[in-house]
N, C-alpha and C positions, 0 to 999 in steps of 0.2 A: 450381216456380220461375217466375218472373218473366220474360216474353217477352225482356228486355234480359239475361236469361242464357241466352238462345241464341245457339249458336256454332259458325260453320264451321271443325269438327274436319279434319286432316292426319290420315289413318289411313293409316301406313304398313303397309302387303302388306294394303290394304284388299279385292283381290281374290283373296285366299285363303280356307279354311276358315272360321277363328275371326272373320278379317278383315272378312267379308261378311257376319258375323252382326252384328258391333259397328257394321259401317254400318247395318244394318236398323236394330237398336238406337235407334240415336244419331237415324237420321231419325223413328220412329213418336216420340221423348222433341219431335223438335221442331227436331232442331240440323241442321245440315246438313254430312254426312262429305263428305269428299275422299278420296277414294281414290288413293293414291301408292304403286305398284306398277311392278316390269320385268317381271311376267309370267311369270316362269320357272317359278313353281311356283302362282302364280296363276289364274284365268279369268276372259275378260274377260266374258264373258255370267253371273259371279258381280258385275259393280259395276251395281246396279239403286236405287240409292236418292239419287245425287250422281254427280260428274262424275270420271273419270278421267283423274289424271295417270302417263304413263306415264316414269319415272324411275329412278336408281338412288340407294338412299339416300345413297350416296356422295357423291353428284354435286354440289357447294355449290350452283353456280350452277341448278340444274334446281332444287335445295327450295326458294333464294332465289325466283325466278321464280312456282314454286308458292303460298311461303306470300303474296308480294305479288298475286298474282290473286284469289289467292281471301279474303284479307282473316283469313287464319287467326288464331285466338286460343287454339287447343290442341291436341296432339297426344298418338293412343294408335302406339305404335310395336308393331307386332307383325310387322314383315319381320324376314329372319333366315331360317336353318339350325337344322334342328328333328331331323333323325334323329341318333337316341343311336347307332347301330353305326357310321356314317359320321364322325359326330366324333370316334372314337376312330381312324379311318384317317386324317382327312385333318384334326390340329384346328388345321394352318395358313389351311385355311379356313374353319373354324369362328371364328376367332376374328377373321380378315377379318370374314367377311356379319354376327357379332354383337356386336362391338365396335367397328371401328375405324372403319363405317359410322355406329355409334351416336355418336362421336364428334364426327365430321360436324355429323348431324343437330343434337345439341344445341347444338353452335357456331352454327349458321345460327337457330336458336331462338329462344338468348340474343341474337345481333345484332339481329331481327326483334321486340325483348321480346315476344318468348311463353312464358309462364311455366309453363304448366298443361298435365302433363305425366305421362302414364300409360302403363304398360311391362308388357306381356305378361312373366312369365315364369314358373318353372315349381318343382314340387317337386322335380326333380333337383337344385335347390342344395343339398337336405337329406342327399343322399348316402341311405346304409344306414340306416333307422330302430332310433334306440336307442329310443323306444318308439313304441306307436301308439295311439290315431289325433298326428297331429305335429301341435304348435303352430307359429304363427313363431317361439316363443325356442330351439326346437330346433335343436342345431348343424349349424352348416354345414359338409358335408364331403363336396362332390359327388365321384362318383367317374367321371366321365367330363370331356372340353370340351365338352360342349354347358351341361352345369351350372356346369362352371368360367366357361364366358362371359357368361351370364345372372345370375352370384354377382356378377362383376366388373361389369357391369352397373349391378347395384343399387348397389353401393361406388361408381361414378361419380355417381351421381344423388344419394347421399346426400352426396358431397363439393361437387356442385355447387350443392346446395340451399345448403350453409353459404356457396359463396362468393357466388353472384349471389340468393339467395330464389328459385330454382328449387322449384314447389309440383309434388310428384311421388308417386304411387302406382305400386308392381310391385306385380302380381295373379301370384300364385304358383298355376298351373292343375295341376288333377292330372289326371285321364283326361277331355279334351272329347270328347264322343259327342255322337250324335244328329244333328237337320237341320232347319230349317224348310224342309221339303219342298213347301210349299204354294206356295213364293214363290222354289222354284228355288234354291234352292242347298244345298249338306253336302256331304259329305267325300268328296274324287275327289283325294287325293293319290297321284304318282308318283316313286317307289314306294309303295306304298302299306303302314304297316306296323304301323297299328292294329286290334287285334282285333276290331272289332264289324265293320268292313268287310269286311273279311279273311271274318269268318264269314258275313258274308252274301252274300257273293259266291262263297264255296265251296258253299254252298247252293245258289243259282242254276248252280252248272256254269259261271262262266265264269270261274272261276281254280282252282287246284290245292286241293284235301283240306288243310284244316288242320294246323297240329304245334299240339302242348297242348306247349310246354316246361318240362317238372317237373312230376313227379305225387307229391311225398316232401318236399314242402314241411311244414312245421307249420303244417298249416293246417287247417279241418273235414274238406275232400275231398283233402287233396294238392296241389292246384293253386292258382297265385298269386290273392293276393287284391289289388283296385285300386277305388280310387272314381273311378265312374264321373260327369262331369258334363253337362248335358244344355249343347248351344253355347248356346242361346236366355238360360238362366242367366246363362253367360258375358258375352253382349249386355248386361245388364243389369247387371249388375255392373262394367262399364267406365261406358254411364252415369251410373250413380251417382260411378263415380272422376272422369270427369268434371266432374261440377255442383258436387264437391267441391275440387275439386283450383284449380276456377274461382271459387270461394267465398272462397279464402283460405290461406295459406301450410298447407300438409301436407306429409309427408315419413314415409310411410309402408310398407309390405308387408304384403297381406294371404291366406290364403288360402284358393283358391276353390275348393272339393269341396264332399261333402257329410257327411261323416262317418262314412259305411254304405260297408262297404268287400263286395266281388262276387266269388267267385272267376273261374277261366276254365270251369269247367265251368257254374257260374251261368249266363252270357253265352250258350256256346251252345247249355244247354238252353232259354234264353229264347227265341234267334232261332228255333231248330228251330221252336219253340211258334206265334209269332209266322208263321212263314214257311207253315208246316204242313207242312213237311216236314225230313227230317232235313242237319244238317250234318257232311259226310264229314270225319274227322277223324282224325289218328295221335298219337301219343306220342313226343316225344324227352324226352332229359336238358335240367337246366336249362341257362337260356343265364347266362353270365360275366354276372356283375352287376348279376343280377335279385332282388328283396328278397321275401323273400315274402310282405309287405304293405306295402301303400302308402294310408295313409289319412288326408284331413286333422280337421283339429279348426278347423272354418268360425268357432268363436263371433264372433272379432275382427271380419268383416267384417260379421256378421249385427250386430253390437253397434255396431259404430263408423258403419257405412253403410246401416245398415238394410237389409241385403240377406239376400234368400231363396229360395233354389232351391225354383221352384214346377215344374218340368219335368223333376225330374231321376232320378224312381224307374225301377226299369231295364226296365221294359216296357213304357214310355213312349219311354225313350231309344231302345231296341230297334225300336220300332214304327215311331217317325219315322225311323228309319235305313234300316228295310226297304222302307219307303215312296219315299226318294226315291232308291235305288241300283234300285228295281223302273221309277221315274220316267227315269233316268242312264243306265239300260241297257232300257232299252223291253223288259221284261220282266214 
């Protein structure tokens, strides 16, 4: 693309996990991210590529203030309430931090015309897979609020494409793994409650022996199977919705795995591999509302955007994982 399509992106919870990668992203493509974060689940030694604003998306007048400083012309929204077992306790908050913030956001957008406009969200919309690997025409029937939030979401974005030509992509993410470990940042969330971390930090001894939940799955070994995506992928994949999004009216969702789905014994006989030594682990029963595969069917994105997870095989994902938790914990 053409230097007069480069543009200082509004990354909201740009100092988070997936956050800090789509600012990498976005700065090596050329564009220059903003980071718009409170911090709470963020870090601030993860915003290394553009300048931080320190906010809540709520907040009219702090996004107003933001997007006129810094000359915004797009935003990827990725702040938000992300744990599936907390939503279902508390989903008057869930639907606070993922909707009614979103709300916010897009009104201060539309007064600002900023048009171009891309949304983190996830395969929890898709509910229970009636088959797999899942397309987007796959119904939606999430069964927690963290996926009813993110559903409602996307239903916003598409109603407001029709009334204002709001240009919008939701990236429908299935397992992000991995780190660009090289350049300081991956996955330090508290609580922390994804399994590639989890095992590789039960490996290292500084957090408790794994639970495998369900080993009576239909599955090859018993245990759930998940596609795994490496974050770096992710990074580029917003990019791309990006330059797209900023090209010209879209109004789409697409999503972003890879199609190869892992079990959990996979995982940690990879880390053990990876680490060279073993991760301490037990067996429970399954946990309430876990599918025993979760696998997307990438073509749309690869077709529509040209995108391709070059990062994302799992001893790759695994490697840069064990890399920068060995980096995060000076071990």
């Amino acid at each position: 693309m053409g230097s007069d399509n480069k543009a200082s992106v509004l990354v909201t919870g740009g100092a988070g996990f997936v956050g800090a990668h789509v600012c990498r992203a976005l700065a090596l493509a050329g564009h220059r991210p903003v980071a718009f974060d409170n911090l709470s689940a963020g870090h601030r030694d993860f915003v290394r590529w553009g300048p931080l604003v320190e906010g809540e998306v709520g907040d009219a007048a702090a996004l107003d203030a933001a997007i006129a400083a810094h000359g915004i012309r797009a935003c990827v929204h990725l702040a938000g309430s992300i744990e599936v077992g907390l939503s279902v306790k508390e989903p008057v908050r869930f639907w606070q931090n993922n909707v009614s913030t979103t709300l916010v956001l897009l009104d201060r957008l539309q007064a600002a015309g900023v048009k171009a406009f891309v949304f983190s969200s996830t395969a929890a919309v898709y509910g229970m897979p009636e088959q797999v690997p899942m397309a987007e025409d796959h119904p939606k029937r999430p069964t927690n609020p963290y996926g009813e939030t993110k559903l409602a979401v996307e239903q916003i974005l598409a109603a407001q494409a029709r009334a204002t030509g709001l240009s919008w992509i939701a990236f429908r993410y299935f397992n992000a793994a991995g780190a660009a470990w090289a350049d300081g940042i991956g996955e330090d969330h508290s609580p922390e409650s994804h399994l590639i971390p989890l095992a590789c930090q039960a490996a290292m001894g500084i957090r408790p022996p794994l639970t495998i939940f369900g080993t009576d799955y239909p599955t090859p070994d018993g245990t759930a199977l998940r596609d795994y995506i490496h974050v770096a992928d992710l990074g580029a994949a917003h990019v791309l919705g990006i330059e797209r999004a900023l090209a010209g009216p879209v109004a789409a969702a697409f999503n972003l795995g890879t199609g190869q789905g892992y079990s959990v014994r996979d995982v940690v006989e990879t880390v053990a591999r990876v680490a060279g030594k073993p991760v301490p682990h037990s067996f429970g029963k399954r946990r309430d509302g876990d599918s025993p595969a979760l696998v997307a069917d990438p073509a749309a994105a690869k077709r529509e955007l040209g995108w391709l997870p070059t990062h994302s095989d799992l001893a790759r994902i695994v490697a840069d994982a064990w890399a920068w938790h060995q980096l995060r914990h000076k071990i």
